[in-house]
C-alpha positions in Angstrom: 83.9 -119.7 46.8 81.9 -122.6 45.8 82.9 -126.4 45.7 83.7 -126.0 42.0 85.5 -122.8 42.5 87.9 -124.4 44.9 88.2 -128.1 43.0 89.2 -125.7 40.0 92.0 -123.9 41.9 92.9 -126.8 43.4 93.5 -128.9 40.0 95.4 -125.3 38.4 97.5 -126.2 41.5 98.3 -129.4 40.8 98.8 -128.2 37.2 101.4 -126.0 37.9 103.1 -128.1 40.3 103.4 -130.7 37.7 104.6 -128.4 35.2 107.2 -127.4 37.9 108.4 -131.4 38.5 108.3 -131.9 34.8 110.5 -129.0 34.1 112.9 -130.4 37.3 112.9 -133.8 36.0 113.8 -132.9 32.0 116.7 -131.0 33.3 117.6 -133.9 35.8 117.4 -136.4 32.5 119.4 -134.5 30.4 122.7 -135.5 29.3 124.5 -134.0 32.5 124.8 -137.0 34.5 122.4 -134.4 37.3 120.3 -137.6 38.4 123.3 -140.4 39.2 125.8 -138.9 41.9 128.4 -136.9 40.9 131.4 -139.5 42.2 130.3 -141.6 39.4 131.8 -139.0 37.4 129.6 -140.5 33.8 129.4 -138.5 30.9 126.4 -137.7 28.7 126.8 -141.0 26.8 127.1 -143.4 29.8 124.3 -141.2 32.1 121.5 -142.2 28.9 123.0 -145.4 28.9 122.7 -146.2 32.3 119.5 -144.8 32.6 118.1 -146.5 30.1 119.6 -149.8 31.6 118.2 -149.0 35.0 114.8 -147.9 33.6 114.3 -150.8 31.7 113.6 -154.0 33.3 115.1 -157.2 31.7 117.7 -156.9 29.1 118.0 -154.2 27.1 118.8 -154.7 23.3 122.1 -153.1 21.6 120.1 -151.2 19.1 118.0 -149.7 21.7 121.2 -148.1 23.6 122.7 -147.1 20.3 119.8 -145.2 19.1 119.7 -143.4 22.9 123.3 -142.6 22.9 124.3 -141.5 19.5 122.8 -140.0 16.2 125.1 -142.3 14.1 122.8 -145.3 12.6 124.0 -148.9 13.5 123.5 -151.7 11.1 124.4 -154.7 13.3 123.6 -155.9 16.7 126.2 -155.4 17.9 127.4 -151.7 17.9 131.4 -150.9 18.8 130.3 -147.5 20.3 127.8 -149.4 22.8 130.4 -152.0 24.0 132.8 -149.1 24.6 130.3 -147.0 26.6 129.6 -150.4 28.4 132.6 -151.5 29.4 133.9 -147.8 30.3 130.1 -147.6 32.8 131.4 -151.2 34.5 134.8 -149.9 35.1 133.2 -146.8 36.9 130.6 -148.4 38.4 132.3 -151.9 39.7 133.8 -150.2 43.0 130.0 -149.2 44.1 129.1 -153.0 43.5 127.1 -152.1 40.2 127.2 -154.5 37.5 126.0 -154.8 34.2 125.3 -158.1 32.5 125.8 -159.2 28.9 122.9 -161.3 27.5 124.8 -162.3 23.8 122.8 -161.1 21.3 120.1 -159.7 23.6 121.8 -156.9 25.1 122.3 -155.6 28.7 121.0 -155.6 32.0 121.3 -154.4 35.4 120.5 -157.1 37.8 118.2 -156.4 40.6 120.8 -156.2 43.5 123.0 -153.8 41.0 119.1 -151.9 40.8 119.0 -151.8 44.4 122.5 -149.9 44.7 121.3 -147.8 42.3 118.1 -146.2 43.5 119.5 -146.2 47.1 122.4 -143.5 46.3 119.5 -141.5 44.6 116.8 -141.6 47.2 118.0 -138.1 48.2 118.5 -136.9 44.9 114.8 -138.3 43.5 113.6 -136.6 47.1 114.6 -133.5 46.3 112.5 -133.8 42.6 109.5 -134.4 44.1 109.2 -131.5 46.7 108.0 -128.1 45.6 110.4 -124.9 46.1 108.5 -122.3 48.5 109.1 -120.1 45.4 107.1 -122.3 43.2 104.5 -122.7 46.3 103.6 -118.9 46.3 103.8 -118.7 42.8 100.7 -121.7 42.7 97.4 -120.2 41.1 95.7 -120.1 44.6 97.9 -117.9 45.8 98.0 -115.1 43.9 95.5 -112.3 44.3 94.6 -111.9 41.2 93.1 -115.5 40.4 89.7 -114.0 38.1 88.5 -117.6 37.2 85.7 -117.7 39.3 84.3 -114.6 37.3 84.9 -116.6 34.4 82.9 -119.5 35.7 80.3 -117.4 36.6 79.9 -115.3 33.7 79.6 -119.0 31.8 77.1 -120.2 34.6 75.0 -116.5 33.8 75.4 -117.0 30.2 73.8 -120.7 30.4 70.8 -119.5 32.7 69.9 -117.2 30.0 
């Protein structure tokens, strides 16, 4: 094969591996609670929340969580179903040292010690995103046998010389 040939494979690899961590992630994100530890025991509301929270550096306004966590419009700052979902993720979350912080009429934050907490009790979990399944490995464009680009590159190189 020539350089191109192979860059090309290579990049339909990368391609497909992406598509594979994107698919991994979206189902990690949804509103399971699948990317904080299970002994947190959050629902959907709190997992988006918390997220969100831990995403988002600096405080992070009421409006912003109540849009995120429900499809009921809020007309204030300051949103009852927020402050519920707040104060039920700090009673959960207080025993592993996490803490969220009320900025009045700014919102919430996670302070960076509570950040650190956070991302250490998902190391493993975020580790195990980022690899590749040896199911998706052999199912990678390079590795099948019946990869025809490279006579569709050089019927276009042909057609060009013509």
């Amino acid at each position: 094969m020539t350089p191109l040939e192979d860059e090309v494979l290579d990049l339909r690899d990368q391609v497909y591996e992406l598509l594979e961590l994107n698919r991994k992630l979206l189902e990690a994100v949804a509103p399971t609670g699948a990317i904080f530890p299970p002994v947190w025991q959050l629902n959907p509301q709190q997992t988006i929340a918390l997220a969100l929270l831990w995403m988002r550096p600096g405080p992070v306004q009421s409006r912003l969580l109540h849009a995120s966590i429900t499809d009921t419009p809020v007309h204030a700052d300051d949103s009852p179903i927020v402050r519920v979902t707040i104060y039920r993720l700090r009673q959960k979350l207080e025993r592993f040292g996490i803490e969220i912080k009320t900025h009045s009429g700014h919102g919430y934050e996670i302070l960076a010690q509570s950040r650190e907490i956070i991302a250490s009790s998902m190391k493993g979990r975020l580790k195990f995103f980022k690899t590749i399944s040896p199911k998706v490995a052999a199912e990678r464009p390079s590795q099948k046998i019946s990869n025809n680009f490279h006579i569709v590159l050089a019927s276009a190189d042909n057609s060009n010389t013509v």
